[in-house]
LUMBA-665042 format. One record per residue (C-alpha): residue number from 1; residue in one letter; x, y, z. Coordinates in steps of 0.001 Angstrom, whole numbers, plus 500000, padded with zeros to 6 digits. Layout:
REM residues N
<pt num="NUM" residuo="a" x="X" y="Y" z="Z"/>
...
***
This chain:
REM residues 331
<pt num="1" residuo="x" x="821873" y="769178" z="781022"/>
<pt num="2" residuo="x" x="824199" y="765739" z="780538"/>
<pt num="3" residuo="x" x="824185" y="765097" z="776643"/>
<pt num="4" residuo="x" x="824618" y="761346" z="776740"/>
<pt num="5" residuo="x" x="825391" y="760726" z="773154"/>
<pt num="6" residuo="x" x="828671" y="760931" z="771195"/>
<pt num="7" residuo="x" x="826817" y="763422" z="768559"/>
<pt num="8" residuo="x" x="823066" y="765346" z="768723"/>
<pt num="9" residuo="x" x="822164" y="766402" z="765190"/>
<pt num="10" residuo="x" x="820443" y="769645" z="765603"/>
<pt num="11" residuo="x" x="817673" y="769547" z="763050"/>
<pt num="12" residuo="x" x="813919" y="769621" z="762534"/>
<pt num="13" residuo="x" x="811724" y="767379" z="763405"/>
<pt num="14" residuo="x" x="810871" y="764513" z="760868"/>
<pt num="15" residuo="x" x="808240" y="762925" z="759834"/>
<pt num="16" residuo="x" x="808470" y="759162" z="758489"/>
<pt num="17" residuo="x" x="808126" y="760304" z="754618"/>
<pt num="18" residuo="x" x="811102" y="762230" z="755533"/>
<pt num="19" residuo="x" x="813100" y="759837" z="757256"/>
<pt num="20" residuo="x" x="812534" y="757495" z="754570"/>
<pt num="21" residuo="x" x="813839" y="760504" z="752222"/>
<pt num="22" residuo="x" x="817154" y="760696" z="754205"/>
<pt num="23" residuo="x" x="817670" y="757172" z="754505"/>
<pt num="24" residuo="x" x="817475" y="756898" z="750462"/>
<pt num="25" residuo="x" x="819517" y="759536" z="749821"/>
<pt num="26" residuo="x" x="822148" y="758252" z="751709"/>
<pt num="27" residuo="x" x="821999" y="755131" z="750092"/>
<pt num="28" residuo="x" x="821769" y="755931" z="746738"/>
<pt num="29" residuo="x" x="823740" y="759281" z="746122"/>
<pt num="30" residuo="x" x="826982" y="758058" z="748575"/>
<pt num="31" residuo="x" x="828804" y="756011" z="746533"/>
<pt num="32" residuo="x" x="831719" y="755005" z="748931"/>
<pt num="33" residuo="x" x="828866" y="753998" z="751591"/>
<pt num="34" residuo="x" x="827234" y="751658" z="748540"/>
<pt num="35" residuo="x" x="830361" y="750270" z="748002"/>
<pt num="36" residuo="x" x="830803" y="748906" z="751953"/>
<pt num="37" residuo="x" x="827391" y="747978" z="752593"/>
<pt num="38" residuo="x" x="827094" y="746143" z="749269"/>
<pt num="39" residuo="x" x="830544" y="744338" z="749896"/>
<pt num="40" residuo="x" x="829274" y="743397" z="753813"/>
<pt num="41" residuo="x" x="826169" y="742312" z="752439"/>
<pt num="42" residuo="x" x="827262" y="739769" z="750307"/>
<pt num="43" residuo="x" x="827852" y="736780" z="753049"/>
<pt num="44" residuo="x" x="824178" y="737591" z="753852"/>
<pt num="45" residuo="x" x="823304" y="737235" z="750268"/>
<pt num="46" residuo="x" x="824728" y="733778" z="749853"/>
<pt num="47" residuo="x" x="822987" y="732932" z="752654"/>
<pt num="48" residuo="x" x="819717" y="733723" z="751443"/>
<pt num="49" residuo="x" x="820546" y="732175" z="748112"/>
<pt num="50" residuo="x" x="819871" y="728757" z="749783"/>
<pt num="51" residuo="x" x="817540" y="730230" z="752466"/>
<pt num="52" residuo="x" x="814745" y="731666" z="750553"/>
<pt num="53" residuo="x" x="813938" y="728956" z="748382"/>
<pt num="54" residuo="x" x="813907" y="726614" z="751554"/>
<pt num="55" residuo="x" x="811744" y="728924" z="753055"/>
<pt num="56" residuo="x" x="809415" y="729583" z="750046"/>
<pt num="57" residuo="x" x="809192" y="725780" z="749234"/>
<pt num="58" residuo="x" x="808184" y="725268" z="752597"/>
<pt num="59" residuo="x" x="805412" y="727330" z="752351"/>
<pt num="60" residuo="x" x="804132" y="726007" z="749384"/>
<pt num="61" residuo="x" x="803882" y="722521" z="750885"/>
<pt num="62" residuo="x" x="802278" y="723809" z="754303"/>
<pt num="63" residuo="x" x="799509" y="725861" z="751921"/>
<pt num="64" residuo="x" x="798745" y="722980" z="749661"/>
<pt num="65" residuo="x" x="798447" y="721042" z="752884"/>
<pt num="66" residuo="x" x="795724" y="723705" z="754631"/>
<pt num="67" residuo="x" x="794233" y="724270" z="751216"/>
<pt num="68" residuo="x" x="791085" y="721640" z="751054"/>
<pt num="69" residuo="x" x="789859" y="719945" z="747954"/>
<pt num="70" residuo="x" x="786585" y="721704" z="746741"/>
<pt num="71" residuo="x" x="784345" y="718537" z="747189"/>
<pt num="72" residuo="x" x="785741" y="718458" z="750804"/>
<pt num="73" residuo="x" x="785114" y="722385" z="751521"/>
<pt num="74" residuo="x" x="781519" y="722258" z="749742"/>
<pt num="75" residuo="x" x="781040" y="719267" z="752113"/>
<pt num="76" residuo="x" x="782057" y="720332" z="754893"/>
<pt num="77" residuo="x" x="779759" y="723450" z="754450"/>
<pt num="78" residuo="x" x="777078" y="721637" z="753823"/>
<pt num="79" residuo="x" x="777340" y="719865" z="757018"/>
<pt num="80" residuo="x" x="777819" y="722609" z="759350"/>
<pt num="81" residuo="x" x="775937" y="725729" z="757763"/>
<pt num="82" residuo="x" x="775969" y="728247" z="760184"/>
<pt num="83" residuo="x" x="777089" y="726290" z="763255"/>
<pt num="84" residuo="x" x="778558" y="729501" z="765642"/>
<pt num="85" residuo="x" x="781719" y="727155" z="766809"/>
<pt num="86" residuo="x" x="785230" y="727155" z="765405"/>
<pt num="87" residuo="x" x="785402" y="723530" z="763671"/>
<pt num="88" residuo="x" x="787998" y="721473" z="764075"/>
<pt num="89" residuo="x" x="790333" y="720401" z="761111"/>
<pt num="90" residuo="x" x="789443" y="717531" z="758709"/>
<pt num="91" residuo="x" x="791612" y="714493" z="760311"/>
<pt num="92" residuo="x" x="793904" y="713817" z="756540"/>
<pt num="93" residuo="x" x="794438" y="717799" z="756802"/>
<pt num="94" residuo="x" x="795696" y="717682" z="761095"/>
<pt num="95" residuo="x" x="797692" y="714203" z="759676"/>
<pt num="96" residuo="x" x="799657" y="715789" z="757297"/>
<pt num="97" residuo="x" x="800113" y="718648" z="759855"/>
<pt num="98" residuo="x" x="801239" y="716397" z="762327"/>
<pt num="99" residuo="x" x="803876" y="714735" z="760372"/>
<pt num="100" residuo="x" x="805320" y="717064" z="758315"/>
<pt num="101" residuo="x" x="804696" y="720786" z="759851"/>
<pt num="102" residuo="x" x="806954" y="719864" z="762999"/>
<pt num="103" residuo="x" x="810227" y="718703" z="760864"/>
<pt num="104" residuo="x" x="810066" y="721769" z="758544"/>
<pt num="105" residuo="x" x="809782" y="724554" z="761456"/>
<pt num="106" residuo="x" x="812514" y="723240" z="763398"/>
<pt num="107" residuo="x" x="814695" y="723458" z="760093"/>
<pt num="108" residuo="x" x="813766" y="727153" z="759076"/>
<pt num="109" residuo="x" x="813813" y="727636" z="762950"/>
<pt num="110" residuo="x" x="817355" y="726708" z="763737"/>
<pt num="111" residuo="x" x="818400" y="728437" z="760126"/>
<pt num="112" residuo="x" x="816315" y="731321" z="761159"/>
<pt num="113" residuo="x" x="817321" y="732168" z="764608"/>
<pt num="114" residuo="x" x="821150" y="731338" z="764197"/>
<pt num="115" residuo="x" x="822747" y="731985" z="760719"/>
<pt num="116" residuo="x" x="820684" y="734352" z="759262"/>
<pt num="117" residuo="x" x="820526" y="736547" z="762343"/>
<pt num="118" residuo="x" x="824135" y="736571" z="762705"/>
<pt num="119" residuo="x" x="825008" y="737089" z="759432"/>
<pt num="120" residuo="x" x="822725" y="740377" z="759264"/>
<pt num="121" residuo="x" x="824107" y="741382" z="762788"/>
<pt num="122" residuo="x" x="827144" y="741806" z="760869"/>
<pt num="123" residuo="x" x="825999" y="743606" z="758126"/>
<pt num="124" residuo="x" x="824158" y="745804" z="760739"/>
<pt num="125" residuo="x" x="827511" y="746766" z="762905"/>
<pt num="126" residuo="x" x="828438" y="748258" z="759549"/>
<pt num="127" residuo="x" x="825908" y="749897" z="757986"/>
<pt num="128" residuo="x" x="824140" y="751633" z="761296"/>
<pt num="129" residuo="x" x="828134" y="752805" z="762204"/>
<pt num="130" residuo="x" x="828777" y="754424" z="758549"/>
<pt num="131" residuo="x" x="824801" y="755870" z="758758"/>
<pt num="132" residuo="x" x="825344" y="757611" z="761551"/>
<pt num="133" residuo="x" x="829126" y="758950" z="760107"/>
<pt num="134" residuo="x" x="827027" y="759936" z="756960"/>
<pt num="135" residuo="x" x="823757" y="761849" z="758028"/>
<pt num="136" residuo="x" x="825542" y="763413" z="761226"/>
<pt num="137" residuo="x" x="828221" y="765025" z="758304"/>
<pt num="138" residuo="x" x="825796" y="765900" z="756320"/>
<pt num="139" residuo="x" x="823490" y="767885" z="758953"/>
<pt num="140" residuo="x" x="826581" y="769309" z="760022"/>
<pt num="141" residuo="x" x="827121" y="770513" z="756710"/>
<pt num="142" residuo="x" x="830910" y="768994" z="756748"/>
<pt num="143" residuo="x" x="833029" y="767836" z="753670"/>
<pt num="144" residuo="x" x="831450" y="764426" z="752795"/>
<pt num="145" residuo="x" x="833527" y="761420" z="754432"/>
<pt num="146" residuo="x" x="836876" y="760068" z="753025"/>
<pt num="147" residuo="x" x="837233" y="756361" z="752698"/>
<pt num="148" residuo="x" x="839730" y="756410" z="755529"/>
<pt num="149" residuo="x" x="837448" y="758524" z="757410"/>
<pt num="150" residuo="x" x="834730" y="755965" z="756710"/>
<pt num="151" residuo="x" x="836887" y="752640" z="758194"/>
<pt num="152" residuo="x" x="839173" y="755364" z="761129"/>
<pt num="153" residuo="x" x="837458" y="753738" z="764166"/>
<pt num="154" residuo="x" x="837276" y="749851" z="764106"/>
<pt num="155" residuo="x" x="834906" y="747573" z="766475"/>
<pt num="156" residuo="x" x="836356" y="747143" z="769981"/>
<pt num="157" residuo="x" x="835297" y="743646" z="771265"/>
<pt num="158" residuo="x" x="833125" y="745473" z="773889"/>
<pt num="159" residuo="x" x="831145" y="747065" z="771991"/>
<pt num="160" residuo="x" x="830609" y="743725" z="769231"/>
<pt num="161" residuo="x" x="829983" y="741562" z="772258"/>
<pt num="162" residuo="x" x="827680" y="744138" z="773907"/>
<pt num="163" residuo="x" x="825854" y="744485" z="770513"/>
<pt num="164" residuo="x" x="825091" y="740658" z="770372"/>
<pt num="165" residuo="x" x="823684" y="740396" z="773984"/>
<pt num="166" residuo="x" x="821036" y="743360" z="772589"/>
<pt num="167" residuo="x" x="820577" y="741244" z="769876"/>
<pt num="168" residuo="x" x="820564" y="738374" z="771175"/>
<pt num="169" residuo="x" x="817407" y="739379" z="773541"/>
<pt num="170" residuo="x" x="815684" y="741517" z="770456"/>
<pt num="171" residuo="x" x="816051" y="738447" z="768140"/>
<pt num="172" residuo="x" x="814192" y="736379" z="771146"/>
<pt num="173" residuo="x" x="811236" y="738407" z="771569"/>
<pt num="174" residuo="x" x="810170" y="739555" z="767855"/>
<pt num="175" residuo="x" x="810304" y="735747" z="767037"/>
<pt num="176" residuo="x" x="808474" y="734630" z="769553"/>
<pt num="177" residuo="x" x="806170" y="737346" z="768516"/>
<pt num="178" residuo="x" x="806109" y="736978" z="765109"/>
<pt num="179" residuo="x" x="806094" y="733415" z="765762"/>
<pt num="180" residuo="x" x="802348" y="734320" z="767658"/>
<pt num="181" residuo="x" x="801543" y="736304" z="765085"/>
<pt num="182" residuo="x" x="802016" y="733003" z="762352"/>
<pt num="183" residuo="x" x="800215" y="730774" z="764490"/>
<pt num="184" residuo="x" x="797110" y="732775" z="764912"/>
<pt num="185" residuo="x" x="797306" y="733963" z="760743"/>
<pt num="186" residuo="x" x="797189" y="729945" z="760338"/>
<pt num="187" residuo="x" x="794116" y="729439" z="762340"/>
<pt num="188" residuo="x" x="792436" y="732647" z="761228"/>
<pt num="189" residuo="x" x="793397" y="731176" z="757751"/>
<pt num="190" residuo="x" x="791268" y="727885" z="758608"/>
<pt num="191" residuo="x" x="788788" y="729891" z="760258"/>
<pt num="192" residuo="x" x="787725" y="731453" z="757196"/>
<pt num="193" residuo="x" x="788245" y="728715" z="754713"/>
<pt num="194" residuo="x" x="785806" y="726550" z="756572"/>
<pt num="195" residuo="x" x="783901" y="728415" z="758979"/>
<pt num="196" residuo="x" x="780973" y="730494" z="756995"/>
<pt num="197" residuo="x" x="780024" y="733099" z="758411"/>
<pt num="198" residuo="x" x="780610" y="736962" z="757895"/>
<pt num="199" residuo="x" x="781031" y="738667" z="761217"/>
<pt num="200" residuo="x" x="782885" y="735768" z="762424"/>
<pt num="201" residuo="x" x="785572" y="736501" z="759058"/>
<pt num="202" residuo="x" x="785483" y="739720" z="759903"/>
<pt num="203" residuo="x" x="785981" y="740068" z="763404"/>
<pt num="204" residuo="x" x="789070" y="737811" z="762745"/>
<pt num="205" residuo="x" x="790782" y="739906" z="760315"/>
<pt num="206" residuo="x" x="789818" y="743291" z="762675"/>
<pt num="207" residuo="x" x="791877" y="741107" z="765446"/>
<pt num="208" residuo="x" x="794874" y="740285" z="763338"/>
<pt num="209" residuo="x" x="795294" y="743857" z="762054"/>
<pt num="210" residuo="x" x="795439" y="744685" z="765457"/>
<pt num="211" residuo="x" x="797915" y="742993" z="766590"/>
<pt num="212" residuo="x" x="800008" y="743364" z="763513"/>
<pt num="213" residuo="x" x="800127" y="746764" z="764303"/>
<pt num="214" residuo="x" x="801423" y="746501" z="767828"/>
<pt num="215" residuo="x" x="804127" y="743579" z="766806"/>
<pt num="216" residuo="x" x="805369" y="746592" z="763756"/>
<pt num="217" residuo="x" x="805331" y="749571" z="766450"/>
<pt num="218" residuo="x" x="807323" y="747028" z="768912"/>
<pt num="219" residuo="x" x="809590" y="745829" z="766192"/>
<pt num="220" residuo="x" x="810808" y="749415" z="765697"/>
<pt num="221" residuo="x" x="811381" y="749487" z="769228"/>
<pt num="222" residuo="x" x="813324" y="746701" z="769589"/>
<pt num="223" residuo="x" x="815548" y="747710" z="766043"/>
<pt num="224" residuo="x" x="816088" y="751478" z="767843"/>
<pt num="225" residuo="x" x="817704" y="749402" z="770805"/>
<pt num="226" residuo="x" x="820330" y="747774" z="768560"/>
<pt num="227" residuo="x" x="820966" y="750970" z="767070"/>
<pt num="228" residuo="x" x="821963" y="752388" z="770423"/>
<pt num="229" residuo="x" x="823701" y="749486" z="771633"/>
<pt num="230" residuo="x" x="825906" y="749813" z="768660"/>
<pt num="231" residuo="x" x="826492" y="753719" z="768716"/>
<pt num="232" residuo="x" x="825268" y="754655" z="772920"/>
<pt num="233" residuo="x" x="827235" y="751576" z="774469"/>
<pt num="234" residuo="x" x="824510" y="750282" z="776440"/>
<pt num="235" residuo="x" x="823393" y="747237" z="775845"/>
<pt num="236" residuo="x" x="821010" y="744349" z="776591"/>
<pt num="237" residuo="x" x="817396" y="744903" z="778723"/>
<pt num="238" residuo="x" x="819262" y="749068" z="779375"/>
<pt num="239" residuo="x" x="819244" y="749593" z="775375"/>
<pt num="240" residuo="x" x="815610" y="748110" z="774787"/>
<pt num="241" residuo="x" x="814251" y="750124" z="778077"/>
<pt num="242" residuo="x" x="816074" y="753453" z="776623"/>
<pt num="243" residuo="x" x="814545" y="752535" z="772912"/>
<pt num="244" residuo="x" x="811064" y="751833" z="774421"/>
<pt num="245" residuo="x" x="811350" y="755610" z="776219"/>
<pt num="246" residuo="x" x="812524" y="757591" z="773201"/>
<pt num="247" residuo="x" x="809845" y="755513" z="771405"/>
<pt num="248" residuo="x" x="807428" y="757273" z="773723"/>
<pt num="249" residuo="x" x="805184" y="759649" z="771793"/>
<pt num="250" residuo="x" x="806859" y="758331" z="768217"/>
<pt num="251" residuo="x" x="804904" y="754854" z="768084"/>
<pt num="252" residuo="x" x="802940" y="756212" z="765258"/>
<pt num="253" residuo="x" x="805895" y="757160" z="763098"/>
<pt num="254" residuo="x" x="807575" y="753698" z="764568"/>
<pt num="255" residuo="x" x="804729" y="751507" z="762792"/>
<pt num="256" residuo="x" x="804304" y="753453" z="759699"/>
<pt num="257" residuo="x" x="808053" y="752458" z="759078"/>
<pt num="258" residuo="x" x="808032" y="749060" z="759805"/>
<pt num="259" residuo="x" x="804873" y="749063" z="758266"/>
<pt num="260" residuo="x" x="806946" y="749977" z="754812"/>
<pt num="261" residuo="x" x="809611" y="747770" z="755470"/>
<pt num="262" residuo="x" x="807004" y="744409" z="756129"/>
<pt num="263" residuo="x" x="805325" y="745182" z="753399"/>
<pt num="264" residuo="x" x="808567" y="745197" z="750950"/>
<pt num="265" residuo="x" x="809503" y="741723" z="752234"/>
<pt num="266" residuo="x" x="806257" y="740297" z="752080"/>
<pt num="267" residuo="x" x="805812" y="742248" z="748549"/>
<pt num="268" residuo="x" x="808940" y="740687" z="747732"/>
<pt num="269" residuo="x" x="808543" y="736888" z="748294"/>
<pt num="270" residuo="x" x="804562" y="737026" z="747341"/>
<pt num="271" residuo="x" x="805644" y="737155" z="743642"/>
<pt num="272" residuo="x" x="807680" y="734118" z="743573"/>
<pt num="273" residuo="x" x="805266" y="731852" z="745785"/>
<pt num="274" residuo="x" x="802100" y="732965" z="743471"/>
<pt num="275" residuo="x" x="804092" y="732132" z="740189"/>
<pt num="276" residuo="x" x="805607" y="728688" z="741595"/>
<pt num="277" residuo="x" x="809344" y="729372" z="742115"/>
<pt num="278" residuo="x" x="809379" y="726124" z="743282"/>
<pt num="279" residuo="x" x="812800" y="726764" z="745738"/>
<pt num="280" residuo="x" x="814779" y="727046" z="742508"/>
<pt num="281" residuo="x" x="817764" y="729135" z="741892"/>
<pt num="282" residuo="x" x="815808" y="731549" z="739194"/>
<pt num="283" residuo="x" x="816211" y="734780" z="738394"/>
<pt num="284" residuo="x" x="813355" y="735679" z="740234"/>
<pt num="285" residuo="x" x="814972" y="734210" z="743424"/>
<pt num="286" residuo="x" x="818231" y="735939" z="742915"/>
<pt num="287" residuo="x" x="816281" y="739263" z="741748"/>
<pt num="288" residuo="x" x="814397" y="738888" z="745098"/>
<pt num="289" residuo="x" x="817532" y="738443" z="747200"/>
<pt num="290" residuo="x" x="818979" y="741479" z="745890"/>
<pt num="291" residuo="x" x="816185" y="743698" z="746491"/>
<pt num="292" residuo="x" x="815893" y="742404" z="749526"/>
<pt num="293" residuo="x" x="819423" y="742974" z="750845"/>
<pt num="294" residuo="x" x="818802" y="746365" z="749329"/>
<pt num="295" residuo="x" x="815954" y="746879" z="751543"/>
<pt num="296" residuo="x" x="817521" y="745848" z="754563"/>
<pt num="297" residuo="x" x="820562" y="748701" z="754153"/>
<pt num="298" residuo="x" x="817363" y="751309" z="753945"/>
<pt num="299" residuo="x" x="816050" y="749790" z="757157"/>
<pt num="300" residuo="x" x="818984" y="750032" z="759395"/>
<pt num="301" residuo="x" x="819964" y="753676" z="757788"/>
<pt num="302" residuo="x" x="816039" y="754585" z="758317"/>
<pt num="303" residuo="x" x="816083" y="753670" z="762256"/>
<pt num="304" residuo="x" x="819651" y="755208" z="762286"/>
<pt num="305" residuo="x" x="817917" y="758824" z="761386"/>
<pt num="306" residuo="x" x="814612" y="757457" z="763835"/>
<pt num="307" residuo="x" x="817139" y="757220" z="766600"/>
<pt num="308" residuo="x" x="818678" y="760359" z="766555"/>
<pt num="309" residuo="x" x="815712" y="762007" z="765431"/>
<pt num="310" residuo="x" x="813691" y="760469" z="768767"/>
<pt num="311" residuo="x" x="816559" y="761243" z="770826"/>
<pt num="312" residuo="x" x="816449" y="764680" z="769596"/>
<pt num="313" residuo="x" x="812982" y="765122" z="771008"/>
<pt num="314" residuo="x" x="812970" y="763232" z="774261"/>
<pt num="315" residuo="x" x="816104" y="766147" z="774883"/>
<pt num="316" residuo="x" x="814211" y="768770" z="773653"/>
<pt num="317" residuo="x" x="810913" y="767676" z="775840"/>
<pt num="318" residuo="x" x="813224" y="767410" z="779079"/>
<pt num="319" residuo="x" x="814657" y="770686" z="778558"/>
<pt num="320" residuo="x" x="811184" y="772398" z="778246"/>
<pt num="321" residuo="x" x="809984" y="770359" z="781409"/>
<pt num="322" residuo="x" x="813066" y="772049" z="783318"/>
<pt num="323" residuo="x" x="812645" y="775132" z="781762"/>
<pt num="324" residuo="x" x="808624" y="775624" z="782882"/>
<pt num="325" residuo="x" x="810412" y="773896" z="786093"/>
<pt num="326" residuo="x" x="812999" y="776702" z="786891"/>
<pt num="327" residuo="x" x="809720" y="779402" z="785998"/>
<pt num="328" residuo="x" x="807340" y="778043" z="788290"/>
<pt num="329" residuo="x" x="810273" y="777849" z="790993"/>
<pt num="330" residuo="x" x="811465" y="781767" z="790582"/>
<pt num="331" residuo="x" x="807523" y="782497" z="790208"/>
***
């Protein structure tokens, strides 16, 4: 059988505690590979540096907005006690909603969808490329990379471009989903600020778990695609359909990563809009930043190893299916 990759890493097969164990100690005991993803990081850093406090100041407002006064939510409650409708918004709240939400989203949507992404697009050419020099050494059991070694092959304009159109379409369809996935958080939000009643509450959180599950597995899809665009050279819709089939049978392991991953971002910026950052340049902020960049180097090294570790099964499930094949053919 055709091996289609430039490299198969014959190993076990992992589990995502032991991914996650790879992908850490490639970050942390490789110096040289610190030093270049720390150093590519750093436009993405000073991006964020004026990003994140944008971003966390906007939530603020948009909470303080949804969050009613307590002689308007006692009110309200006492008007409608166990009315089995979804009420509508109090008109000062939808006001404010109508004149300030729209302004703010376009801002964090046009900083969202073109600078940040392209910024971490570069830092993701670099660090999935040195990953997969790393962990395929080391589960060779070769001499440990030389900083030459680590910078020999450069980025052909094919494969940069090629990367971007996979990007391009993955950076379209988990915003639109997460975007989904915001929208109905906001309205299960005002669902269960002024809508009293239990199963109602509960049956609304049961919904959004749900479908935060599927947007995680599909996430770590769509990541797995950029990862072979940048090391398969296929790209666009052929990258995301060759992701989705490797992801075939490893959706579980898929989710429980991304899982991790969501919840250090969202662990991460919860601090600093609970203790009223304020979109300042604190500590905190810059603290934040940093362990976020940190985070994202783990990510792309983690779906490095979950690409070559998926790939490694999907060959090893094809070879058994030709194998029982060629028995049930000679009898």
């Amino acid at each position: 059988m055709e091996i289609e990759s430039n490299m198969i890493i014959k190993n076990d097969k992992l589990e995502a505690f032991d991914i996650l164990k790879k992908a850490f100690t490639i970050s942390a005991t490789n110096i040289k590979f610190l030093i270049f993803t720390i150093l590519t990081s750093l436009p993405l850093f000073c991006f964020l540096v004026y990003y994140e406090p944008f971003l966390q100041r906007f939530i603020l407002e948009i909470s303080e907005i949804l969050r009613p006064s307590k002689d308007d939510y006692f009110g309200y409650l006492s008007s409608r006690p166990f009315q089995l409708s979804i009420p509508s918004l109090p008109t000062d709240m939808t006001t404010k909603l109508n004149n300030e939400f729209p302004g703010g989203l376009v801002q964090i949507a046009l900083l969202y969808l073109i600078p940040l992404h392209l910024l971490e697009l570069s830092t993701v050419l670099v660090i999935v490329d040195l990953a997969s020099k790393t962990y395929t050494t080391q589960e060779e059991e070769e001499p440990p990379l030389t900083l030459m070694e680590m910078v020999h092959k450069p980025f052909d304009v094919t494969r940069v471009l090629g990367t971007l159109v996979t990007f391009v379409y993955v950076v379209i369809m988990s915003s639109s989903s997460l975007l989904g996935l915001v929208w109905l958080a906001v309205i299960y939000y005002v669902v269960t600020m002024f809508f009293y009643d239990v199963l109602v509450i509960m049956w609304c959180w049961v919904g959004f778990v749900g479908l935060l599950t599927l947007y995680l597995g599909w996430i770590a899809a769509l990541n797995m695609s950029v990862v072979i665009s940048i090391l398969e050279g296929r790209y666009g819709t052929k990258a995301i359909a060759l992701a989705i089939c490797y992801s075939v049978g490893n959706e579980w392991r898929g989710f429980r990563l991304m899982l991790v991953f969501f919840a250090w971002e969202v662990g991460l910026r919860l601090p600093c809009i609970y203790f009223g950052c304020k979109g300042t340049w604190s500590v905190g902020i810059l603290t934040q930043i940093g362990f976020f960049c940190l985070g994202n180097v783990v990510k792309w090294v983690v779906f490095t190893i979950y690409f070559y570790d998926c790939k490694n099964r999907e060959i090893e499930r094809k070879m058994m299916m030709k194998a029982k094949k060629r028995a049930v053919e000679s009898g």
